[in-house]
C-alpha positions, 0 to 999 in steps of 0.5 A: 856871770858877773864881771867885778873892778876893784871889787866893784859889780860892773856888769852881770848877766845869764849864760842862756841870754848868749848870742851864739852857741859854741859850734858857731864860735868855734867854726868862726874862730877855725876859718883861716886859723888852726885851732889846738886842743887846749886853745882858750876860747873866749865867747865873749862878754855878757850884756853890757859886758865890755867898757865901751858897752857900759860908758855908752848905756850909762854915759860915764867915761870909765876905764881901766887904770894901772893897778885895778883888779878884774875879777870874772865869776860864773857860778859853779864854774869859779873865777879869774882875777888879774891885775892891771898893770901898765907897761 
């Protein structure tokens, strides 16, 4: 799994170093909630995945600004990209 910001590799990581399975997620996610066929679920992000993870470990102040793109790709399953756009 590697995470991209304009086209800049931010983070990386294996998918056998996750924390939880998805049974667990998924009976997280369920209490106090229904969930529906075709429901996106997130399991989260991979080590040092998340910006606030990274600013902490690697003591900058990096955030995400207007116009940035994110890119997320898992290999053998494809990729997502978004534009950051501010409102």
């Amino acid at each position: 799994m590697k995470a991209y910001i304009n086209d800049k590799l931010v983070s990386e990581d294996n998918f056998k170093n996750i924390s939880w399975t998805f049974a667990q997620i998924i009976s997280r996610i369920s209490y106090g909630t229904t969930i529906f066929p075709g429901d996106v679920i997130g399991s989260g992000t991979c080590a040092t995945g998340c910006l606030l993870e990274l600013n902490q470990t690697a003591k900058t102040n990096f955030w995400l600004k207007d116009k940035d793109a994110i890119r997320l790709e898992v290999d053998k399953m494809g990729s997502l990209e978004n534009i950051v756009r501010a409102v």
